[in-house]
C-alpha positions, 0 to 999 in steps of 0.5 A: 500500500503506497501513501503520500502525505498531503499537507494541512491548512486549518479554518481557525473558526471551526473544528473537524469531527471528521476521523482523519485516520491514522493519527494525522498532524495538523497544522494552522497557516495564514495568509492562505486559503483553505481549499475550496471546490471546484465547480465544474459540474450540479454539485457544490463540495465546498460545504464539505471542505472548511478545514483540511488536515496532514494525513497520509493519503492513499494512492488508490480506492481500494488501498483505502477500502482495506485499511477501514472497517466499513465500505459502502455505496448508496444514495444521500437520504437527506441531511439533518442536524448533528449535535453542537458542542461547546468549544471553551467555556463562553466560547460559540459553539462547534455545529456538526451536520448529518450525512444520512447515506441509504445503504444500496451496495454493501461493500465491506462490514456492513452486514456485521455492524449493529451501529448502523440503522437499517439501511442507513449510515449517519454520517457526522460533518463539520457544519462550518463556522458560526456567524458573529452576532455581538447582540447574543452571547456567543454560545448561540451564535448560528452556524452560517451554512443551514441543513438547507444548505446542504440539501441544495449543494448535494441533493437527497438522491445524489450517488455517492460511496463512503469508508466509514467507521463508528465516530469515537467518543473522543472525537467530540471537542467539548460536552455536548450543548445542543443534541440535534436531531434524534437517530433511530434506536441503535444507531450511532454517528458515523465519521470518514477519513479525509478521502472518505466521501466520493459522490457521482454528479449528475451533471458530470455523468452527462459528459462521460463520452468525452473521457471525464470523469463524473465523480467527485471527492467530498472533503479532499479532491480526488487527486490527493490521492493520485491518479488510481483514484481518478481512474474509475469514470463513473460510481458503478466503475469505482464499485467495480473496482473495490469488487475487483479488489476484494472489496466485497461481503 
């Protein structure tokens, strides 16, 4: 299995849930961007990308897919809101949004894990920074991308594969102030490594006759981890080569 290292920038207004495999470093710059996405084809993945973080990078799909215990494929279910947590004491709060994926393509792990709902993986997401309102205490300033925000940028019905694990307790930041929406009983938060969430957009899939590929990497781009990874054009494609690989229950 091949690596390569990506180097890090962090959005100092928010903190990542997001699992980050094993056992990144991170590291806060100024004077530069964080990464942004690119819009080329319906769906918008900025929303996904407000901080990055150093991790070892795997140069394929399938090199990914045997170190984590879950594989699947399926379709966005809609998007809900997670649960907010206190940063510091007097400090705004650090928001999380709920990836709801509907499990079609059980790849890896899937059928031996109780921590999923039936037929459905909540995933945790950052849900990005929270706006500033000097007329209420900053513990209930809001976060300024909305659950509707999400669904516009990624819709319910929209493709997409993901690698998966139950999210730690500690990856909490703080005790939990705002529980968000209730999962069903027995389900629990899932969290994705930064080359985790792989969504297959519409628009792109248009124009997979010119030789483009239609899918796109959510929180890091597809070409962090290389050409492997950019070799599959299409989410049955991609699927078909985990399976290649053994990637299959």
């Amino acid at each position: 299995m091949k690596q390569h290292l990506v180097p890090a920038l962090i959005l100092a207004a928010a903190v990542s849930l997001t699992d980050c495999g094993a056992a990144p470093t991170q590291s806060a710059e100024s004077g530069r961007p964080v990464a942004a996405a690119e819009r080329i084809g319906t769906l918008d993945v900025s929303l996904l990308r407000v901080s990055v973080s150093d991790f070892p990078a795997y140069d394929t799909p399938e090199a990914l897919a045997a170190d984590r215990p879950i594989v699947l494929a399926g379709v966005i279910d809609g998007w809900q809101q997670g649960p907010a947590t206190e940063t510091y004491a007097g400090g705004p709060l650090d928001y999380r949004v709920i990836l709801r994926v509907r499990i079609t393509q059980p790849l890896k792990g899937v059928k031996g894990t109780s921590s999923l709902a039936p037929g459905i993986a909540y995933i945790a997401l950052d849900q990005g920074a929270v706006i500033r309102d000097d007329s209420l205490p900053a513990g209930q300033w809001k976060p300024g991308k909305s659950i509707a925000d999400f669904e516009k940028a990624m819709p319910t019905g929209t493709e997409i594969l993901t690698y998966p694990r139950e999210m730690p307790q500690e990856a909490l930041s703080g005790p939990v102030k705002l529980p968000g929406d209730r999962l069903p009983p027995g389900a629990r938060l899932m969290t994705v490594p930064p080359q985790g969430l792989v969504l297959e957009d519409p628009a792109l899939a248009t124009q997979r006759a010119t030789g483009q590929t239609s899918l796109v990497g959510g929180r890091e781009p597809l070409e962090v981890g290389g050409d492997g990874w950019l070799e599959p054009k299409s989410m049955d494609e991609l699927i078909a080569r985990l399976r290649q690989h053994g990637i299959t229950e």
